[in-house]
ROROBA-622537 format. One line per field, with one value per residue (C-alpha): residue number from 1; residue in three letters; x, y, z. Coordinates in steps of 0.5 Angstrom, whole numbers, plus 500, padded with zeros to 3 digits. Example, Ala and Ser with C-alpha at 12.3 -4.5 7.8 and 13.67 -1.06 7.14 Angstrom:
BEGIN
i = [1,2]
aa = [ALA,SER]
u = [525,527]
v = [491,498]
w = [516,514]
//
This chain:
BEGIN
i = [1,2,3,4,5,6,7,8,9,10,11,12,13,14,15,16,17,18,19,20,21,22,23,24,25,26,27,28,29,30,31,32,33,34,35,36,37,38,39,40,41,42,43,44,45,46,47,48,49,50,51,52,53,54,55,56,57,58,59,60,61,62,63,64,65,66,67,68,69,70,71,72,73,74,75,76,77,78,79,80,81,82,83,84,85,86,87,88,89,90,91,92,93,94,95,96,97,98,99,100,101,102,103,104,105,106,107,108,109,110,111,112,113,114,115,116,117,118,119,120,121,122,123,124,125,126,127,128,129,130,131,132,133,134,135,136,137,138,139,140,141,142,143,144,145,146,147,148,149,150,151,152,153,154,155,156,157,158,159,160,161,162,163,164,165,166,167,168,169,170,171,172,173,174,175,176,177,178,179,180,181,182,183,184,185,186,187,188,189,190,191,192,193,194,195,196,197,198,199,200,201,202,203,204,205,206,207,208,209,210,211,212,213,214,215,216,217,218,219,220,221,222,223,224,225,226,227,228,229,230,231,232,233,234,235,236,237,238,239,240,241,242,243,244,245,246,247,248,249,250,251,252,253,254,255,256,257,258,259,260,261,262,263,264,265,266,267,268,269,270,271,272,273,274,275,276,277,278,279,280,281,282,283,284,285,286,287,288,289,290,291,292,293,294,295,296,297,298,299,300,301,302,303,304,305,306,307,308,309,310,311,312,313,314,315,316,317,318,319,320,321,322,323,324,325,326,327,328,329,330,331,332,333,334,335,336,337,338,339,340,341,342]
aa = [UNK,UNK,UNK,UNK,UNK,UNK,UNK,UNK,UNK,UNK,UNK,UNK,UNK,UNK,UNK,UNK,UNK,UNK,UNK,UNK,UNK,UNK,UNK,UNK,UNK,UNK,UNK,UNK,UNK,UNK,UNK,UNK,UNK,UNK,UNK,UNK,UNK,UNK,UNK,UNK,UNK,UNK,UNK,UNK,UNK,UNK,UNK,UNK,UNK,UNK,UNK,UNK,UNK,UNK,UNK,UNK,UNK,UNK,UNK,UNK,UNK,UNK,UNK,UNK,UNK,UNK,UNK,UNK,UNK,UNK,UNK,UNK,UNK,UNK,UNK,UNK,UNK,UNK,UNK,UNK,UNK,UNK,UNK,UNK,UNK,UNK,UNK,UNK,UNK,UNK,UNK,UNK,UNK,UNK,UNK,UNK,UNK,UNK,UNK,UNK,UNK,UNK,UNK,UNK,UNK,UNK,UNK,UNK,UNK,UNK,UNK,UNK,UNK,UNK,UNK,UNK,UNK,UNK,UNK,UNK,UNK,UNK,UNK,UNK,UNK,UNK,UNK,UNK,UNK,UNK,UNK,UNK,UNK,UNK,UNK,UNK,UNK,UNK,UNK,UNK,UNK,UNK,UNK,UNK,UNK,UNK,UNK,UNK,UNK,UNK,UNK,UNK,UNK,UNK,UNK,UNK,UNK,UNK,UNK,UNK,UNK,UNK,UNK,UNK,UNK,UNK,UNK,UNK,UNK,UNK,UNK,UNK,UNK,UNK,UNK,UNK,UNK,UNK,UNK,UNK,UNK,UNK,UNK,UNK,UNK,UNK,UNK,UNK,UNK,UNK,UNK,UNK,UNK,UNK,UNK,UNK,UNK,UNK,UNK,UNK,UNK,UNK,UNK,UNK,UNK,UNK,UNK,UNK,UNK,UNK,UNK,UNK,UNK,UNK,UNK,UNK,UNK,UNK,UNK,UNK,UNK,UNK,UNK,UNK,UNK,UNK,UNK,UNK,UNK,UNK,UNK,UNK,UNK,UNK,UNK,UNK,UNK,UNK,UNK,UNK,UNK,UNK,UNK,UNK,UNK,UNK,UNK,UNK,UNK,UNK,UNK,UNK,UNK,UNK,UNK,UNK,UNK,UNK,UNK,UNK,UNK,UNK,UNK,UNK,UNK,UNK,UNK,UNK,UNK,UNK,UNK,UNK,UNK,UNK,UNK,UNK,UNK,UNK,UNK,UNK,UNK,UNK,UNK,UNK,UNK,UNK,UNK,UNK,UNK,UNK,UNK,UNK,UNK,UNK,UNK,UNK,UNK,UNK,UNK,UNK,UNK,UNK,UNK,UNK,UNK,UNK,UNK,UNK,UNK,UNK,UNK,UNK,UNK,UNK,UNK,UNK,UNK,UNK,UNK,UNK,UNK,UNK,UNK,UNK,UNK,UNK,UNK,UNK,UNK,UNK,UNK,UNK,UNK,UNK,UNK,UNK,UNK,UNK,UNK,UNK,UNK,UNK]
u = [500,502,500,502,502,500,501,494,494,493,486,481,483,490,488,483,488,494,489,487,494,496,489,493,499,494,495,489,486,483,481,483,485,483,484,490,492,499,496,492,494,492,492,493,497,502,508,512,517,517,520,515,509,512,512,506,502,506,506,511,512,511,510,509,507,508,501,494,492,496,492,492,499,506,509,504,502,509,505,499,494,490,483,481,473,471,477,476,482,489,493,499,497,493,489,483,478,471,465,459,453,454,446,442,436,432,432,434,439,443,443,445,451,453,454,457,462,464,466,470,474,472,473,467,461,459,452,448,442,442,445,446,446,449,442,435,432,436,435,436,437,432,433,433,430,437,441,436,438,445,445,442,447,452,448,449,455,459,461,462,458,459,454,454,452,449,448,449,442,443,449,446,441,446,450,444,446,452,459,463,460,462,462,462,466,460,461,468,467,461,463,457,457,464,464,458,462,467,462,461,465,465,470,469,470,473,473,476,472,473,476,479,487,490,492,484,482,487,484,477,480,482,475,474,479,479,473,475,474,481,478,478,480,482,479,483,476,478,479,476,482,481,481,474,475,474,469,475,483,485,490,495,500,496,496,505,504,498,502,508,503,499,498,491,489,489,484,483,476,477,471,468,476,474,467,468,469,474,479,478,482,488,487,486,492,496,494,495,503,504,502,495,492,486,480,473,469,463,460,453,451,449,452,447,441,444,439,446,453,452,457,463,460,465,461,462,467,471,471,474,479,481,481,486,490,491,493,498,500,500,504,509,510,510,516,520,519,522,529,529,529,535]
v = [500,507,514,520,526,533,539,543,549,543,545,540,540,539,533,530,531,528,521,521,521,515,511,512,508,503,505,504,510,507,513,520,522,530,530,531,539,540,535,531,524,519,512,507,502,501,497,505,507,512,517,516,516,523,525,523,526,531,529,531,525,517,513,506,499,492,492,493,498,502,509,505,504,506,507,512,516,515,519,516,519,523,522,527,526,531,533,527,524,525,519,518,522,517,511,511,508,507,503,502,495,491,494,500,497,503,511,509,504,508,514,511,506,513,517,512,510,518,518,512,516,513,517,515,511,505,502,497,500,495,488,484,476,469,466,470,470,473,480,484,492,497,500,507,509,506,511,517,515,515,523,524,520,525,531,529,528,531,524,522,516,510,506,499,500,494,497,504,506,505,508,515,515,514,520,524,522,518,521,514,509,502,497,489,483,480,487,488,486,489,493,497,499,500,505,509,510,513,518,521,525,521,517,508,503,498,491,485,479,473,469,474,476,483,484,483,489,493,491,493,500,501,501,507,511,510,514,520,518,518,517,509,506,498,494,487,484,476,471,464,459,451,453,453,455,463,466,468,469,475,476,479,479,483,489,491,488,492,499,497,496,502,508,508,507,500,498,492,488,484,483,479,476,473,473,472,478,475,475,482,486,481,482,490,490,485,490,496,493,490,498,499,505,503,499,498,495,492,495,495,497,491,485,478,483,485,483,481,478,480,474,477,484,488,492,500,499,493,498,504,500,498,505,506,500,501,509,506,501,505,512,506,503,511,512,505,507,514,511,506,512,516]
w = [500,499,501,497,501,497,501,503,499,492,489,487,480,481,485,480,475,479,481,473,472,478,475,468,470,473,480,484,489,495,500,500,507,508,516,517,519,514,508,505,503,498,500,494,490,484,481,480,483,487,482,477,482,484,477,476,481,483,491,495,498,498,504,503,508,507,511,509,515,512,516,522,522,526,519,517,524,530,535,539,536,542,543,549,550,553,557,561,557,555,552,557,562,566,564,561,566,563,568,568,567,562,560,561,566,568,569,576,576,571,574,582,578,574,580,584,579,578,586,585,580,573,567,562,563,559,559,554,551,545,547,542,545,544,546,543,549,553,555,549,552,553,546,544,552,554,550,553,560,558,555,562,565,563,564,572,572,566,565,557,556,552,548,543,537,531,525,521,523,531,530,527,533,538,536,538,546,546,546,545,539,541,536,540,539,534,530,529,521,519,514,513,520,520,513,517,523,519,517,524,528,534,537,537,540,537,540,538,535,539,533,530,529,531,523,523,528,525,518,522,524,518,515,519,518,511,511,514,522,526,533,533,540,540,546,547,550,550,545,545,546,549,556,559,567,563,559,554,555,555,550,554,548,544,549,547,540,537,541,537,530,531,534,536,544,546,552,555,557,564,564,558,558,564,566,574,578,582,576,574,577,577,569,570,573,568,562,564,566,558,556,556,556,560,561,560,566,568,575,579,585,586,581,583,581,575,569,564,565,572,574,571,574,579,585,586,592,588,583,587,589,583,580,586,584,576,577,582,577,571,574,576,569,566,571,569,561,563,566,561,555,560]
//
């Protein structure tokens, strides 16, 4: 794959007529990319070389990837890309730390659990309101109102809220009241959902599929980029192996090797990974050590009645205690990289 990089000031006509010129080598235009602030790439693919693809189109640079997900990639962005969410967050300056239930049951409940998870030091807030099931009979979410309950959710406390999202219609719903677009596990390559998401100005969540690779998730990433939306965070949340003592396994590989392929967040996902609460923590930790640079957790005031994935449900004090631990973890791995670079 290959970028040429034009500088901002090309117009639309010398553009146009640079990819007629790239088509009439037989170079295959892809995607063109106008978000970043000094130029704007074109992401292809050609057998010329890099004098002739200049020549031709008149870049100022060729960038070229020995993978697909080029967008996603270190070799085309080297600096983490920053998501902010509303002044909640900055990438390295602390872990990003999103509670909340696995699903949005009542006004009551959502709004309790959110203030309670706000004062144990959570940065976002996640809630299902749209549940996409293994069985169909189980709870499936309340719907549209669950998305309503968020936006009041935020409105109490100030914090973003964070919402699945299956398909392109519920994802231009959601965007109504919802800060974060998640994209589960059984979405991660559906690809008209993707292609919409990348349409929209909101940030997604990204988690990988539990059969897939982590060439796979930057590939599902790339399919959001590609469209013009750079504020993707990738979630390892578990992958299916032959162990059945977990729900899933936590891919603890996956945390240091999708750093070092993209500069895109990295979160983990103890809770589905593991499914048992009294696991949760150990992974939390264990992920913010191999370079996460947050989690997604699973809380309720009280996790025995929660009406979905209560098992693997953490409750608010385990939560707070938790919180307390990660930051000391990951303050301690910032200083630990810090001297290795002295």
């Amino acid at each position: 794959m290959i970028i040429l990089r034009f500088p901002k000031s090309v117009t639309k006509k010398e553009l146009t007529q640079a990819l007629a010129r790239l088509k009439s080598i037989h170079s295959d235009v892809y995607a063109i990319n106008r978000e970043r602030q000094d130029s704007i790439d074109v992401i292809c693919d050609s057998d010329a070389d890099d004098d002739k693809l200049l020549k031709m189109s008149g870049a100022i640079a060729v960038l070229r990837s020995q993978v697909s997900y080029i967008l996603a990639s270190r070799a085309y962005q080297n600096v983490g890309t920053d998501i902010p969410l509303s002044g909640h967050w900055q990438r390295g300056a602390a872990p990003l730390i999103i509670g909340g239930p696995c699903s949005v049951e009542d006004r009551v409940q959502v709004l309790e659990i959110a203030h309670a998870v706000h004062e144990a030091g959570a940065d976002a807030f996640r809630g299902g309101a749209f549940k996409p099931r293994t069985s169909p009979y189980a709870f499936q979410g309340i719907g549209k109102k669950g998305y309503e309950y968020l936006a009041e959710v935020r409105a109490q406390t100030g914090l973003p809220v964070i919402s699945e999202v299956m398909s392109a219609e519920q994802a231009h719903i959601a965007s109504e009241y919802i800060d974060v677009l998640q994209v589960g596990a059984r979405n991660m390559q559906n690809v008209p959902l993707l292609n919409a998401l990348g349409k929209l100005s909101k940030p997604v969540l990204l988690k990988r599929g539990f059969s897939a690779t982590t060439e796979e998730l930057l590939l599902s990433a790339e399919y959001i980029l590609r469209n013009g939306n750079r504020q993707v965070l990738l979630c390892e949340r578990g992958i299916r192996t032959f162990e059945t003592e977990t729900r899933f396994t936590f891919d603890i590989n996956a945390v240091p090797a999708l750093k070092e392929k993209s500069h895109l967040p990295v979160l983990g996902d103890p809770s589905h990974a593991t499914g048992k609460r009294n696991y949760v923590e150990s992974i939390s930790l264990a992920a913010i050590a191999a370079g996460a640079d947050g989690l997604i957790i699973e809380v309720h005031t009280d996790p025995d009645s929660a009406i979905s994935d209560g098992p693997q449900t953490v409750s608010v004090e385990a939560f707070a205690r938790l919180v307390k631990k990660v930051k000391k973890v990951y303050a301690l791995v910032k200083s630990m990289r810090r001297a290795d670079d002295l």
